[in-house]
C-alpha positions as CSV (number, residue, x, y, z in Angstrom):
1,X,-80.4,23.4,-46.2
2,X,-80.2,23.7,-50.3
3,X,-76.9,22.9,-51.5
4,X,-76.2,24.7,-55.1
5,X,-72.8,25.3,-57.6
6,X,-71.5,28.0,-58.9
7,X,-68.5,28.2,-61.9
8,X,-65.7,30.9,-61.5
9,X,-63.0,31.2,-64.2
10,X,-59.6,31.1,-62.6
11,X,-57.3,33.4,-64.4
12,X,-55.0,32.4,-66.9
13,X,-51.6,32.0,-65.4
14,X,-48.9,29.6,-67.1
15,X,-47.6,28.4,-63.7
16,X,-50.8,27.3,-62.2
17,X,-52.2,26.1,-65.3
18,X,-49.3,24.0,-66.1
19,X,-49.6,22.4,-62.1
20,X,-53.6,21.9,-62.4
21,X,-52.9,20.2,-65.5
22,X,-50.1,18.1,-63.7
23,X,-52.7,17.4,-60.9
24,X,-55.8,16.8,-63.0
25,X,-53.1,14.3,-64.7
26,X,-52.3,12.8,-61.7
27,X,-55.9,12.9,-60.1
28,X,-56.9,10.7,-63.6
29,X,-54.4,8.0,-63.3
30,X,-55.1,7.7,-59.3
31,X,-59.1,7.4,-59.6
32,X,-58.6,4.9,-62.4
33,X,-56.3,2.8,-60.4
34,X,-58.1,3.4,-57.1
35,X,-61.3,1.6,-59.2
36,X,-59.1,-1.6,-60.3
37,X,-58.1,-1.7,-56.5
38,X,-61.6,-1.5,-55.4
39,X,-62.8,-4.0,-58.1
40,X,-59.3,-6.6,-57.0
41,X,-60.7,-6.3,-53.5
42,X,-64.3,-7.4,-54.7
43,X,-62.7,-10.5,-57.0
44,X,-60.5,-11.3,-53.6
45,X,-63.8,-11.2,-51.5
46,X,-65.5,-13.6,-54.4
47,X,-62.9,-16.4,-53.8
48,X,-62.5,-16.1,-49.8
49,X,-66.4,-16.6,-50.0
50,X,-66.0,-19.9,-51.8
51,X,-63.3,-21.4,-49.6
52,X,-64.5,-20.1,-46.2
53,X,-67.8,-19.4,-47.0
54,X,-67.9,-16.0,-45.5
55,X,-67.0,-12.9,-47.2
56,X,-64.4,-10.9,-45.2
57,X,-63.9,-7.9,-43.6
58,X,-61.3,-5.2,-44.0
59,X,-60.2,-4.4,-41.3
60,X,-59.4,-7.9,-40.2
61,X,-57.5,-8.7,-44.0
62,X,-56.1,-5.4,-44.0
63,X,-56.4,-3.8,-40.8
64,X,-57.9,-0.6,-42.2
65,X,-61.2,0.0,-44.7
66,X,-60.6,-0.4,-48.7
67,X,-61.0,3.2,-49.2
68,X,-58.1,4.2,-46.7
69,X,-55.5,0.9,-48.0
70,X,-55.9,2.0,-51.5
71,X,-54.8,6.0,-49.8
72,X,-52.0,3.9,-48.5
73,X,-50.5,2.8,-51.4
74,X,-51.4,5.6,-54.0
75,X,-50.5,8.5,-52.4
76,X,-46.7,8.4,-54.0
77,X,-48.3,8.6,-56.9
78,X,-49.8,12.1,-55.9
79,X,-47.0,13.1,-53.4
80,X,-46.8,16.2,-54.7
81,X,-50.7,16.9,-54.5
82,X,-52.3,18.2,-50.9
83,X,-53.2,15.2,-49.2
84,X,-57.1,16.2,-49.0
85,X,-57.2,16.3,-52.4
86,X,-55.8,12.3,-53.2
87,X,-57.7,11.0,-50.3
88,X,-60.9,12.4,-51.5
89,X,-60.7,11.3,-54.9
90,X,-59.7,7.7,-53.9
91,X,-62.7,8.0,-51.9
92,X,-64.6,8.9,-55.1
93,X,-63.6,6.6,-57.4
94,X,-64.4,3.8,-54.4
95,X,-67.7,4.7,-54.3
96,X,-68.4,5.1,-57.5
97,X,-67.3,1.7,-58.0
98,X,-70.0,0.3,-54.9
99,X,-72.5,2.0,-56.6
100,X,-72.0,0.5,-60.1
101,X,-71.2,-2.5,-58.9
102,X,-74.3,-4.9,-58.9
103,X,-74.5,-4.0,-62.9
104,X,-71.1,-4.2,-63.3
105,X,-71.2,-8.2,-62.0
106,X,-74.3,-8.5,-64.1
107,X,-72.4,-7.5,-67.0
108,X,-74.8,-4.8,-67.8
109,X,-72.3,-1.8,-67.7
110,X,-68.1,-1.6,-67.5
111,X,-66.1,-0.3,-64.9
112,X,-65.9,3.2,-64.9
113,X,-62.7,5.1,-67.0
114,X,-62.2,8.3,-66.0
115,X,-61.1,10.7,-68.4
116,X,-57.8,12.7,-68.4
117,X,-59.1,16.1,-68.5
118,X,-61.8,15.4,-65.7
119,X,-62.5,17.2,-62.7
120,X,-60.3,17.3,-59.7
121,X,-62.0,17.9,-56.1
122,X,-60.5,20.5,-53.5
123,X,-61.8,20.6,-49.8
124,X,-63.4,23.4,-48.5
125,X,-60.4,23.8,-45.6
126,X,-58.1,23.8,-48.7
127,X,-60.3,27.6,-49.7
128,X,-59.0,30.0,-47.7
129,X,-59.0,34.1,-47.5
130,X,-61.8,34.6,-50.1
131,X,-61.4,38.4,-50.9
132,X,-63.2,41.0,-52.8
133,X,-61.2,43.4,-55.5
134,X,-64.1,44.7,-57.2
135,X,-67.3,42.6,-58.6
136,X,-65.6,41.1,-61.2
137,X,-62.5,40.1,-59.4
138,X,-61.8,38.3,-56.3
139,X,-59.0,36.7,-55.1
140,X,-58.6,33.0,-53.0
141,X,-55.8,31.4,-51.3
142,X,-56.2,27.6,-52.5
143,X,-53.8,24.8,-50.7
144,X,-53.2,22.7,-53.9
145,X,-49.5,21.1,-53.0
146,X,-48.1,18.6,-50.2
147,X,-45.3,20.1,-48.9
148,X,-43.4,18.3,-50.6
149,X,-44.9,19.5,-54.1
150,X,-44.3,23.0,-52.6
151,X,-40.7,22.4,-52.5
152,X,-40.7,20.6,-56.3
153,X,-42.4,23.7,-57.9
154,X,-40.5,26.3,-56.1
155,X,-43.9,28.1,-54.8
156,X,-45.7,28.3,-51.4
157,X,-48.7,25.7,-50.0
158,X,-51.0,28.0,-50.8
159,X,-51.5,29.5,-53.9
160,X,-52.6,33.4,-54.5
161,X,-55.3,32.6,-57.5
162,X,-57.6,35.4,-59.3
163,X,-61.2,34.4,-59.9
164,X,-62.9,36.5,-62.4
165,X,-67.2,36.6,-62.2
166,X,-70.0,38.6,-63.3
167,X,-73.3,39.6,-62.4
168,X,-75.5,37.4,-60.0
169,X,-72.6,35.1,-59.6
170,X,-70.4,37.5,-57.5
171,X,-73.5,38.1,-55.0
172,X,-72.7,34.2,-54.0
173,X,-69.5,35.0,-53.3
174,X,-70.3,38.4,-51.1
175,X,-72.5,36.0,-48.7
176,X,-69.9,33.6,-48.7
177,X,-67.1,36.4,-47.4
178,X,-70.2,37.3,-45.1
179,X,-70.7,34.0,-43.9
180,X,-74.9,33.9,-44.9
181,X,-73.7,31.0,-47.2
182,X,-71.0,28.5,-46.0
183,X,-68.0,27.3,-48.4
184,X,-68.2,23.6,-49.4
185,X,-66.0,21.0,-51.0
186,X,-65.5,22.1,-54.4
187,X,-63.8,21.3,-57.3
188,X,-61.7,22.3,-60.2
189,X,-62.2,21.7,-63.6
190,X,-61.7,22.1,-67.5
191,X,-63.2,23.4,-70.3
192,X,-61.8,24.4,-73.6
193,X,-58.1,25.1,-72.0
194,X,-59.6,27.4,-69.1
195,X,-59.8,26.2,-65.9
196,X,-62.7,26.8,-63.6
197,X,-63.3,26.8,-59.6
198,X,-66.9,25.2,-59.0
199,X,-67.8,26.6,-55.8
200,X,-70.5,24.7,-53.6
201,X,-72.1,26.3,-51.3
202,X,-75.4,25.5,-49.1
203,X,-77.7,28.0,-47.5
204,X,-81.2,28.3,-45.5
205,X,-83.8,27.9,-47.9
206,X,-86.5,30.1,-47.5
207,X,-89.2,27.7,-48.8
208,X,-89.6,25.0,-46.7
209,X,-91.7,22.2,-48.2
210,X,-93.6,19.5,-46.0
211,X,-94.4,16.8,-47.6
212,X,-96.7,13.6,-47.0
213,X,-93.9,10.4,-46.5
214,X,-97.0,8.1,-46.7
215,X,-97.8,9.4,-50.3
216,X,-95.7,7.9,-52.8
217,X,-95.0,8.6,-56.6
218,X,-94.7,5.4,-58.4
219,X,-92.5,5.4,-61.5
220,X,-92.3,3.2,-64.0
221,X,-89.9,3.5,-67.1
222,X,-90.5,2.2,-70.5
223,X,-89.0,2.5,-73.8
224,X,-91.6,4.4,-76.1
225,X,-92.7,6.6,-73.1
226,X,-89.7,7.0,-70.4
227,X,-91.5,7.4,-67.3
228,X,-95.1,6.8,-66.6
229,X,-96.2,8.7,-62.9
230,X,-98.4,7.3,-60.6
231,X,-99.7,7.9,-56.8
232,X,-100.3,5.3,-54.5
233,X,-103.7,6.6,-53.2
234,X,-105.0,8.2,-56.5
235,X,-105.9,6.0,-58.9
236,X,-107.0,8.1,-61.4
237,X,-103.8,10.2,-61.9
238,X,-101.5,8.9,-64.5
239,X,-99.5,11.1,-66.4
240,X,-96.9,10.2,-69.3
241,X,-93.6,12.4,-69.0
242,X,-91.0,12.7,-72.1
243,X,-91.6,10.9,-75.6
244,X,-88.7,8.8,-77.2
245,X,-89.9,10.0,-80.6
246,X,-88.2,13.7,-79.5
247,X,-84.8,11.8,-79.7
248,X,-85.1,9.5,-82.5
249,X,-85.8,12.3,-84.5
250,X,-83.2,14.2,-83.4
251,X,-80.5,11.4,-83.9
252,X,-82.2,10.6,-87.1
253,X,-81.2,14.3,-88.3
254,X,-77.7,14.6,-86.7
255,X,-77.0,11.0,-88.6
256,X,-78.4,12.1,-91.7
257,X,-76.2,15.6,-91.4
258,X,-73.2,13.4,-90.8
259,X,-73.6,11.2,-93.4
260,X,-74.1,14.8,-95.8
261,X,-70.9,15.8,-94.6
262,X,-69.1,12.0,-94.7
263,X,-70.1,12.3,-98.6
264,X,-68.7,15.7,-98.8
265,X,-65.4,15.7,-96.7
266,X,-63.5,13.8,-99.9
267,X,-64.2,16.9,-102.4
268,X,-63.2,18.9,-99.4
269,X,-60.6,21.8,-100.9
270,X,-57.0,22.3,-99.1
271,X,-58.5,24.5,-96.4
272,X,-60.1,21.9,-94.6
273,X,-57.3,19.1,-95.3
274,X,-54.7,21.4,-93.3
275,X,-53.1,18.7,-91.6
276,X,-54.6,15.8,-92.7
277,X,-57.0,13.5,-91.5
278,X,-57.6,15.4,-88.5
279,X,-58.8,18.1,-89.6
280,X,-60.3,16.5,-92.7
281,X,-62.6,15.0,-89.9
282,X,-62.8,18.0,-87.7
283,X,-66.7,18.5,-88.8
284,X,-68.0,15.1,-88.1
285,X,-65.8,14.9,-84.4
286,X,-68.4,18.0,-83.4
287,X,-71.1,16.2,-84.3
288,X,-70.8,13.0,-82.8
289,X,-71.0,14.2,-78.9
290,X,-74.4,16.3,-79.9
291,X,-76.7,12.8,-79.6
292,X,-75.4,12.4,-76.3
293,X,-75.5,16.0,-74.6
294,X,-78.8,16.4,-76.2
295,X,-79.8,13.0,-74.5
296,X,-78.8,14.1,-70.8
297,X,-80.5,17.4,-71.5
298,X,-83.8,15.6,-72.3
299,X,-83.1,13.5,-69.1
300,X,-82.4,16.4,-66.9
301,X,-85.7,18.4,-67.9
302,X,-87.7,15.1,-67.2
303,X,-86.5,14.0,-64.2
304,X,-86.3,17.6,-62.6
305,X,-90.0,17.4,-64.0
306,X,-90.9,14.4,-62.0
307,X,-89.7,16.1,-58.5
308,X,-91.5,19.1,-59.1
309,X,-94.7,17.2,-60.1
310,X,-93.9,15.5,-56.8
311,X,-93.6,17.9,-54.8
312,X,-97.2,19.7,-56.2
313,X,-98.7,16.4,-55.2
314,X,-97.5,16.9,-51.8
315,X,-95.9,12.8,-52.3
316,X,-92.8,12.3,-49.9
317,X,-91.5,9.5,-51.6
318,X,-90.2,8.7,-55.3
319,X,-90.1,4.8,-56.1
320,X,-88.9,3.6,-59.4
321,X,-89.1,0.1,-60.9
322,X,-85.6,-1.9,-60.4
């Protein structure tokens, strides 16, 4: 089965964007305190380990597992949101935590902080009656409220929401309404004051690919080159992927462009003082995320690299240095 995405703009609307902001609020301040709960539970399991010298389960402290306690006692916070929706981002921000958390007792990385205008996820049982108006318009019943919730904001369970597409993307959701392609859990999410339904979906690919589990790609990471590829029973095939040279050079230009405009902001004239400082600054703000997106670009191209080159060395297994 291959499992793929697909973003749809939900239509403007005042009353539902006004609740997906109040839930994507909501959703923020739950994940954030469902990771100090998780992180409590881990400091609680560190001292029971030095008095008892076992580390204790949860369902014999608490009776049930971390993920569904924490439910427990955040879901006032979010009475208002559809239950599905609080218990799977608890669930989230839990594992999250388990995954980060050798390096996070190591000290080499902080606890995640999740931002405020962050995704939000929705079940595929809260999707319901996916329609077709035309290929540019369809129409969805999502269950976004408690019933509770319902009652606050004076609107059914499930609300009527438009999705507007375009070409190729509307083809996904035909085989969805046909059932060739089955609805996943989603999510909902923000960009530049619109809000967007990612749709997953997963489907029978028609290239199945076997490959050798005994064959294995060996990768090690450096700093000059950032992944060096090797196969356990070639030992002439090495092959260098991605060069940090390509960023440096970029960051050296986007700080040398900043400190251009740093130099220039204080003859700026009264059009770009406006309000103040804020926009005074405006400029430089949009230059200071470009390092970074341009840095997980690079990392997407070369790791998507390294499968493929995987897979057209028929190796079954990727193994990268600790």
């Amino acid at each position: 089965m291959a499992t793929k995405t697909m973003k749809y703009e939900i239509r403007r609307d005042e009353k539902l964007y006004n609740l997906l902001r109040d839930i994507q609020y909501t959703i923020w301040r739950i994940k954030n305190r469902a990771t100090t709960a998780a992180y409590d539970w881990q400091q609680f399991s560190f001292s029971y380990n030095e008095r008892f010298g076992k580390y204790p389960k949860a369902k014999e402290i608490l009776g049930k597992s971390v993920s569904a306690d924490v439910y427990g006692f955040l879901k006032d916070m979010g009475r208002f949101i559809h239950s599905s929706t609080v218990d799977c981002a608890v669930q989230e921000a839990i594992k999250k935590f388990e995954n980060d958390k050798i390096k996070i007792l190591k000290g080499e990385q902080s606890i995640q902080q999740y931002r405020k205008n962050g995704s939000f996820p929705i079940r595929a049982s809260q999707i319901k009656n996916l329609t077709k108006v035309n290929n540019k318009k369809y129409t969805v019943k999502l269950s976004l409220l408690s019933r509770e919730g319902a009652k606050e904001h004076n609107c059914k369970g499930q609300i009527d929401v438009e999705l507007r597409t375009g070409d190729g993307a509307y083809q996904i959701l035909d085989r969805i309404i046909e059932g060739s392609y089955k609805l996943c859990d989603s999510r909902i999410t923000k960009n530049k004051n619109k809000f967007y339904l990612l749709i997953t979906y997963n489907f029978e690919s028609d290239k199945v690919e076997t490959l050798n589990k005994n064959r294995i790609m060996g990768i090690d990471l450096g700093v000059n080159i950032p992944a060096m590829l090797a196969i356990s029973d070639n030992k002439y095939y090495r092959e260098a992927v991605g060069d940090v040279k390509e960023i440096q050079d970029f960051q050296n230009q986007i700080e040398s462009r900043k400190r251009r405009l740093q130099r220039q902001r204080k003859w700026c004239g009264e059009g770009s003082i406006g309000h103040g400082i804020k926009t005074r600054i405006k400029p430089l703000e949009k230059l200071s995320g470009k390092i970074k997106r341009f840095k997980d670009t690079k990392n997407h191209c070369w790791s998507r690299y390294i499968v493929d080159q995987a897979v057209k060395h028929n190796c079954g297994v990727i193994q990268m240095e600790d």
